[in-house]
C-alpha positions as CSV (number, residue, x, y, z in Angstrom):
1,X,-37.7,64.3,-6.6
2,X,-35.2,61.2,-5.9
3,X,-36.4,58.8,-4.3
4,X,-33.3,58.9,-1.6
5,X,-34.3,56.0,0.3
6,X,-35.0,53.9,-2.1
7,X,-31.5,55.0,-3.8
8,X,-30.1,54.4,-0.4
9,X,-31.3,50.4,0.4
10,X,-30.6,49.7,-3.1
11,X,-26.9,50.8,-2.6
12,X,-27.0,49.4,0.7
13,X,-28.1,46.1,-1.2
14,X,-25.9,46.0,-4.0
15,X,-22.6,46.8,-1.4
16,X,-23.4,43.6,0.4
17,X,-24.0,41.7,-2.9
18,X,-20.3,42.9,-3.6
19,X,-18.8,41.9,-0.4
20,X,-20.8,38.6,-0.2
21,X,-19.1,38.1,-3.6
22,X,-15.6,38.8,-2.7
23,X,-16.3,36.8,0.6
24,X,-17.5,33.8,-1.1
25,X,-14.5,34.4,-3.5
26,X,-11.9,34.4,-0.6
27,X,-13.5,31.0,1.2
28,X,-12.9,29.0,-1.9
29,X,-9.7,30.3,-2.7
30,X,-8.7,29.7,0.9
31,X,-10.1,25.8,0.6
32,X,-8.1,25.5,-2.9
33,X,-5.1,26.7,-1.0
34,X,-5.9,24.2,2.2
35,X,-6.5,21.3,0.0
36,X,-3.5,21.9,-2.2
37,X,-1.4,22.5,1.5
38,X,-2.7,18.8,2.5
39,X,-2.2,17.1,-0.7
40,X,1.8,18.4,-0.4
41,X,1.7,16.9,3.1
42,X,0.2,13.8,1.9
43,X,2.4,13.5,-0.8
44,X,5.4,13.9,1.4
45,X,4.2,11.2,3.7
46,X,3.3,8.5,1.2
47,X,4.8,5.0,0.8
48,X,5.0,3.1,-2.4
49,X,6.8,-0.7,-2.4
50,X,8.8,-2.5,-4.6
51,X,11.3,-5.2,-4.1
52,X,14.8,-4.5,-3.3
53,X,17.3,-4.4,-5.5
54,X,19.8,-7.5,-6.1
55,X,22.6,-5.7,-4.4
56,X,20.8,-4.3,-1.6
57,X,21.6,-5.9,1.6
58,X,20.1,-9.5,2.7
59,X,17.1,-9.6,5.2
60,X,17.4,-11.7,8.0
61,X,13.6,-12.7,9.1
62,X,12.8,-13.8,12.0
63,X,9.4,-15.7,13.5
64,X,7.9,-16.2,16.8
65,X,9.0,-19.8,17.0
66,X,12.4,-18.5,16.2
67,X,12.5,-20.3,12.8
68,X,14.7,-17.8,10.4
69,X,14.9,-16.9,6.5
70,X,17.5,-15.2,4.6
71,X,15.8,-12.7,1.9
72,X,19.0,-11.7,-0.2
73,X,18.3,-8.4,-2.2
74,X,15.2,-8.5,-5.4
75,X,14.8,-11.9,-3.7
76,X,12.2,-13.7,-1.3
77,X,12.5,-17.0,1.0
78,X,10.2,-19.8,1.6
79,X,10.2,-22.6,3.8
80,X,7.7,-25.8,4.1
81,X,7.6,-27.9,7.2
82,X,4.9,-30.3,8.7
83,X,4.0,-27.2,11.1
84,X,3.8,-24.5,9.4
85,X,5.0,-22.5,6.0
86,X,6.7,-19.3,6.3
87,X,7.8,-17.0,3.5
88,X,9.4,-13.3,3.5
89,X,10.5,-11.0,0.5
90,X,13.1,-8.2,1.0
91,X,11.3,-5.1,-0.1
92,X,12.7,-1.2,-0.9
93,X,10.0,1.6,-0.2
94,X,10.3,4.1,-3.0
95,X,7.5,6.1,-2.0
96,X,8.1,9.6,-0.2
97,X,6.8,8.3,3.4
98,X,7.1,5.6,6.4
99,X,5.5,2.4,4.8
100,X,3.1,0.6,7.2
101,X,2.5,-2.8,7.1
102,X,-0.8,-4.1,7.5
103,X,-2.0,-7.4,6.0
104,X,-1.3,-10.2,3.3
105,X,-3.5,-12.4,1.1
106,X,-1.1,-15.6,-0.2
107,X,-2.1,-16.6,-3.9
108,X,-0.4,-20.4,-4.9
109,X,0.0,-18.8,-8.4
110,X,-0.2,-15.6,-10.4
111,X,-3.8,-14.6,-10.3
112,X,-3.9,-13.5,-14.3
113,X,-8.2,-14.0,-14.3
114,X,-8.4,-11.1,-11.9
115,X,-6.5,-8.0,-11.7
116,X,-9.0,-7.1,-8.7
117,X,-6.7,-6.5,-5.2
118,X,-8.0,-8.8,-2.6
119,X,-11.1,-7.3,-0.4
120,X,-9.9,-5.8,2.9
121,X,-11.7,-8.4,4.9
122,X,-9.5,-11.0,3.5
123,X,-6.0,-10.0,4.6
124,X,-4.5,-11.6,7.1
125,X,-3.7,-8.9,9.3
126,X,0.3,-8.8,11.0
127,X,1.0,-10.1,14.5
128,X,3.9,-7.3,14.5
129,X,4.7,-3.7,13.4
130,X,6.7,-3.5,10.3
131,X,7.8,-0.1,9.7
132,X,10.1,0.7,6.6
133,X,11.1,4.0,5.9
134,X,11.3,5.6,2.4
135,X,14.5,5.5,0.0
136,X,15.2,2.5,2.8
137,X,15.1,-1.4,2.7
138,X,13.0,-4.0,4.9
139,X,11.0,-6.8,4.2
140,X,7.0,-8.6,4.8
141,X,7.1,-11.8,6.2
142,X,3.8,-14.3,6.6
143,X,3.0,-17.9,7.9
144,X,0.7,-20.3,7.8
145,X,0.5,-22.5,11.2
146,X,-2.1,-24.2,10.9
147,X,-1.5,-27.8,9.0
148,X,-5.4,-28.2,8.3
149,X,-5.9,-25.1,6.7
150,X,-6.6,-25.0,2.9
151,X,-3.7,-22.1,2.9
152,X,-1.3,-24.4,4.4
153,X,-1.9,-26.9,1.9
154,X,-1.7,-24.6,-1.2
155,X,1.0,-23.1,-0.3
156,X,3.2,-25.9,1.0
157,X,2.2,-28.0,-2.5
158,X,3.2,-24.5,-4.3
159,X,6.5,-24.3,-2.2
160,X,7.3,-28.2,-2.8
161,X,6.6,-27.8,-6.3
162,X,8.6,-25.0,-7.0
163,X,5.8,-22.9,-9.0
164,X,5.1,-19.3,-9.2
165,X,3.4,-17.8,-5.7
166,X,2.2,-14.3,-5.5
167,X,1.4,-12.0,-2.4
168,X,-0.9,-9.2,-1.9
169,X,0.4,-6.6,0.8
170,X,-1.6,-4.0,2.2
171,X,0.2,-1.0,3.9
172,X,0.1,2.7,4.4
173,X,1.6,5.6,6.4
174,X,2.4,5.7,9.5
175,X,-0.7,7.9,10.0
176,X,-2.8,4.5,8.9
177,X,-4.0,6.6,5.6
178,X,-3.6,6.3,2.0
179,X,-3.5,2.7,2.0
180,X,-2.0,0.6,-0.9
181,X,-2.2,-3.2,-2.3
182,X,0.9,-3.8,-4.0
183,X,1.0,-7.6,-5.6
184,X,4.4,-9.0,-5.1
185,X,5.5,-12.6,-7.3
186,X,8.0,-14.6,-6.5
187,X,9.6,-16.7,-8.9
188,X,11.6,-20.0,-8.8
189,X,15.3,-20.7,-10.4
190,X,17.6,-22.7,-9.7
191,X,16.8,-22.5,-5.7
192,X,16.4,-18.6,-5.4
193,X,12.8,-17.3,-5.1
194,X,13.0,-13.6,-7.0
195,X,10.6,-11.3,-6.1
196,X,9.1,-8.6,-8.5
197,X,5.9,-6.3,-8.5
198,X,2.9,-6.2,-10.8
199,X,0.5,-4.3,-9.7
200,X,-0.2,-1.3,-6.9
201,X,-4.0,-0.2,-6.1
202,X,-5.0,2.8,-4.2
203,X,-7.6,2.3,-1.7
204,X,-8.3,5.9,0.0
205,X,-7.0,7.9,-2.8
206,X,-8.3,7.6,-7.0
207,X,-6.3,5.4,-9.3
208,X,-3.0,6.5,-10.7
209,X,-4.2,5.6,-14.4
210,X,-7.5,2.9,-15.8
211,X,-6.6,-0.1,-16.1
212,X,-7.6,-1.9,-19.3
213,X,-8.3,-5.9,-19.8
């Protein structure tokens, strides 16, 4: 004779193996969905910058000892006195999102030995909001006030000189996430200081591509 409850746990066992299967199933094709749902929202909110373009409109700069700079389009502006040293680029955000300004690290040259962005705990971090939304124009301004400083120095000698500066920015959305280092140049001829790009680095989010040597 059949063993009927044997038959009957077994059956009992192998429908809740089935629906622990299709259950398991369903979660992770509900967390592929979810994380493919926030990467679109992410993607929607992201910034990327670049400088502007030469016939973009000029930025007009202002800093808190009301000193000002002109930053006409794909260009920058620097300034050198015996207080301080201010520069600004005119910048376009190209990205998809609200671009956050955070922080700059100033570099008296092009820093060829190292394509590394600068640590996070070396920015000098922004006294004021800068918000620049995308497919718009805006600009990153900096100083150095302090006439002692070895940042004053270099970058007052590098300004005087008329040599090749570069800037790293850090910014993000407006959310504070997926934080970017973009290193900006700017470049000396005949009186204009023209900005470009060279690199962009991903902080909370993998590289775009490797990076060789």
């Amino acid at each position: 004779m059949a063993d009927w409850v044997t038959i009957s746990a077994l059956a009992s066992a192998g429908g809740t193996l089935v629906l622990a299967g299709v259950t398991v199933a369903s979660v992770r094709s509900a967390n592929r969905a979810a994380r493919v749902a926030e990467q679109s929202l992410l993607a929607t909110q992201r910034p990327l910058l670049v400088p502007s373009r030469l016939d973009d409109p000029a930025q007009k700069v202002g800093f808190q000892d009301d000193v000002w700079l002109v930053a006409p389009g794909g260009q920058g502006a620097a300034k050198a006195t015996d207080e301080a040293v201010y520069l600004a680029i005119a910048v376009r955000n190209v990205g998809t999102g609200i671009a956050v300004l955070h922080g700059w690290r100033f570099f008296p040259e092009w820093p060829t030995a190292s394509r590394d962005p600068t640590p996070l705990e070396d920015f000098t971090l922004l006294t004021r909001d800068i918000y620049i939304a995308p497919a718009d124009v805006g600009f990153w301004q900096g100083s150095f006030r302090d006439p002692r400083s070895e940042g004053y120095r270099e970058a007052r000698a590098a300004i005087e000189a008329s040599q090749r500066v570069s800037i790293d920015v850090l910014y993000g959305d407006f959310e504070g996430g997926q934080r970017v280092v973009s290193r900006f140049s700017l470049t000396p001829r005949e009186g204009n200081w023209y900005a470009s790009v060279g690199f962009h680095w991903n902080i909370d989010r993998p590289q775009p591509r490797e990076r060789s040597g």
